[in-house]
N, C-alpha and C positions, 0 to 999 in steps of 0.2 A: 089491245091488238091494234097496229099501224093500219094504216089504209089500203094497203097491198094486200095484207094479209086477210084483211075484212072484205076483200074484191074475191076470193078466193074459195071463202068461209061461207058454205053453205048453213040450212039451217040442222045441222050435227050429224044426220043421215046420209049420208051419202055413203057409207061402205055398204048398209042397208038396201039402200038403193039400187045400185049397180049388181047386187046381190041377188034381190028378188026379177029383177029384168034379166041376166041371165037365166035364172031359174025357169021365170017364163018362157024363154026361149028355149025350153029344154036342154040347155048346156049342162054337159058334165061339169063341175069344180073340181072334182080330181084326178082330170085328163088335159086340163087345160096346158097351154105352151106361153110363152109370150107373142109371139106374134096373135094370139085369137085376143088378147086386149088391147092391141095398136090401137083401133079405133076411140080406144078413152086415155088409156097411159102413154100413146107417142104423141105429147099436146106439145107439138111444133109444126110447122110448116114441111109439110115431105114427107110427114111421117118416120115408117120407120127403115125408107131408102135413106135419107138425110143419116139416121144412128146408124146406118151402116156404113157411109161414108165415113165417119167419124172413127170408126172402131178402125177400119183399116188407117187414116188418119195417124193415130197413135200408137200403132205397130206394138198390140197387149202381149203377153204371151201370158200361162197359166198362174204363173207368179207376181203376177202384176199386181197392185194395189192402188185401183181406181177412184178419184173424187169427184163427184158431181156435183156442182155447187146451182142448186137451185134444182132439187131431184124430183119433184111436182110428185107424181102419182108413178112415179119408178121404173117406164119404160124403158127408157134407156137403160137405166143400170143391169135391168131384167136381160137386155137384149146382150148388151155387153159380157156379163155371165156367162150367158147361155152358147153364146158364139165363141167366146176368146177364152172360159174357165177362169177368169181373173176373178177379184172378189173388188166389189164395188161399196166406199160410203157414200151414200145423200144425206144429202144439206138443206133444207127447206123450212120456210118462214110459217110454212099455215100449216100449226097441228092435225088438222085431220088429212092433210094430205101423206102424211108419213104416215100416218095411222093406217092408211088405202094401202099405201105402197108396201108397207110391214104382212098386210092380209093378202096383198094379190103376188107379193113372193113367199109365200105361204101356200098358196096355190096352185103355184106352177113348181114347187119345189125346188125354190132360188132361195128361202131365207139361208141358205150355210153361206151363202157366197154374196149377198146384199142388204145393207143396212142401212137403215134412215131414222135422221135424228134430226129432231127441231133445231133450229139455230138460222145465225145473221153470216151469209154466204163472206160479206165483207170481212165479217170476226169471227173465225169458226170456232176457236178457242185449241184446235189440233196443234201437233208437235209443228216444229221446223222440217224441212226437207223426212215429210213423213212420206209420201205419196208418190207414185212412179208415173200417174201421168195425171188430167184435171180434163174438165171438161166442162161447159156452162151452154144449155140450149134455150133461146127462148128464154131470157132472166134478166141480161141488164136493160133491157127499159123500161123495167120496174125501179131500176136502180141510179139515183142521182148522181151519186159518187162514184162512179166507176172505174178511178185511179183507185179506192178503197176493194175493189171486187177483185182487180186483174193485179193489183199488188199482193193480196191474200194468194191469190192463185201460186203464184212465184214465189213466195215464203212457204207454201207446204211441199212444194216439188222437189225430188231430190235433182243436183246437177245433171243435167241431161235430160229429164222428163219434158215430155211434150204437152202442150195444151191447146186444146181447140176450142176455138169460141163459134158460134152458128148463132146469129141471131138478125133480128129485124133492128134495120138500120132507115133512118131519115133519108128518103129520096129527095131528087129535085123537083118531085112534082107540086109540090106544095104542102100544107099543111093537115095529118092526117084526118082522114075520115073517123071519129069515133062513133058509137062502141065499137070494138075490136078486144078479140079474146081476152086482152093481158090490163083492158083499162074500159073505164067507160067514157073517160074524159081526160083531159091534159094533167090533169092536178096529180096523177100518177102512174103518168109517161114520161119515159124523157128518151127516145131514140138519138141518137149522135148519126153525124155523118160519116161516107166513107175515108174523108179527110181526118175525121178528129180520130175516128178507129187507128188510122196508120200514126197517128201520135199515139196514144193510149196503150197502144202494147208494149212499144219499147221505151216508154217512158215508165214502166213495170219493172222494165229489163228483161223480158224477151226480144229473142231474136224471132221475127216474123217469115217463116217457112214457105211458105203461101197463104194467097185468098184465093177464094173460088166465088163470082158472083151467081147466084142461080133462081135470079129474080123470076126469070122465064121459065124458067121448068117449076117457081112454082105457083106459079098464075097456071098453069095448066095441070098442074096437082088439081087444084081447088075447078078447077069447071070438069076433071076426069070425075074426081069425088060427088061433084054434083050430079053427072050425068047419071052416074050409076045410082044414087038416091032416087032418083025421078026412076031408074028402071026398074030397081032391085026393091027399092024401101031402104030406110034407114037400118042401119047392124043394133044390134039389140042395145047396147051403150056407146053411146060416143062424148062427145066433148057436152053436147048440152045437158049430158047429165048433171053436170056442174056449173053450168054457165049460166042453165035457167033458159027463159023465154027469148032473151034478146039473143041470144046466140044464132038465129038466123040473119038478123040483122047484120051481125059481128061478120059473118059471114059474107053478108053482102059487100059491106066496107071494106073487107081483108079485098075481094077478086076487084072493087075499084080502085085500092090505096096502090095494088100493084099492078093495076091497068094503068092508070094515071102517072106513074114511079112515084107516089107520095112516099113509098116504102119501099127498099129492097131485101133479101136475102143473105147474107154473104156470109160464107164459112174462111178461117184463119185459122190456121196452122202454124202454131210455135212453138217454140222451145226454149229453153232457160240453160242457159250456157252453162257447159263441164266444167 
């Protein structure tokens, strides 16, 4: 197991987990929606306003055949399903996050239409122009090679297919605060700037549609979410179900990495020429 992967890799429990904390909370399982797991399976910044941005983004319709390259615990895929009727694969490096993803679309009654399989987001091993649109949240600054990521992306799209990238980009505030959700330390990060991003996609060979920066809305995601913690309490699962102890830390470093701009947000919309 790589070091990403072991960043990830709890001690084997965790469907268990998240299992008996909703139970706790008196949640039904076999009433459940996607939106009632945002709080643990939309693990990006925004949540799961960001995956709706996205879905409209890629203009799905029912026949669409979706890729998500780095599919974590299957929010997205779940949401994209559920809103657009498309049928969605994930891609993800840490076994038991597929394994989650596999039981919590099980759940809400998305396994016909979402599927997650182990594998390297860079080499997924799928057809040529198998896919009608791609999508990657929150994944390449786990990922060194990133001419290896957003080139796979372009090798599975059919001509015309769109792609959207959303992820945490190197600000110019300086050098990031760790831990933060996706590392504990530098040794497996690697954020790129907003500069090297506008190389990197069409040096893929997409054409770059838009960006949208939304640094700001989400430094106030995270102090909305916070407030509401201090009034409400925590939702019965959320991110530290996996992240463990330091995840308020993490936390603390995400509201000053984007107070500071050591980090920003930025969503990209492309597409792979007909």
């Amino acid at each position: 197991m790589n070091q990403v992967s072991a960043f990830y890799t709890g001690p084997g429990e965790l469907l268990a987990a998240i299992g008996s904390a909703l139970d706790a909370a008196g949640v039904d399982r076999t009433t459940l929606r996607p939106a009632d797991l945002a709080a643990v399976d939309e693990f990006h910044i925004r949540g799961r306003r960001a995956t709706l941005e996205i879905i409209e983004a890629l203009a799905l319709t029912a026949d669409s055949h979706v890729l998500d390259l780095g599919s974590g615990l299957g929010g997205p895929a779940r949401t994209l399903a559920e809103v657009t009727g498309c049928t969605v694969t994930g891609i993800d490096l840490t076994p038991e996050f597929c394994e989650v993803a596999t039981a919590f679309s099980e759940w809400t009654g998305l396994s016909g239409r979402t599927s997650f399989q182990v594998g390297d987001a860079t080499a997924t091993g799928l057809a040529d122009a198998s896919m009608d649109a791609a999508l990657t949240m929150h994944v390449a600054m786990n990922i060194a090679d990133k001419h290896a990521l957003y080139a796979e992306a372009f090798r599975v799209l059919r001509p015309g297919g769109r792609f959207v990238v959303y992820d945490v980009l190197q600000g110019e505030g300086g050098d990031v605060h760790y831990p933060v959700p996706w590392a504990n330390d530098s040794t497996t990060s690697f954020p790129v700037t907003l500069d090297e991003m506008r190389e990197l996609l069409p040096r893929a060979g997409f054409d770059v549609v838009s960006e949208a920066d939304s640094s700001a809305e989400s430094l106030a995601w995270f102090q909305k979410m916070l407030a509401k913690i201090q009034r409400e309490g925590p939702p019965p699962v959320t991110f530290a179900t996996f992240l463990g102890s330091s995840y308020a830390q993490m936390t603390a470093n995400q509201v000053a990495n984007l107070t500071e701009r050591r980090i920003r947000t930025v969503m990209f919309v492309c597409s792979k020429p007909s």
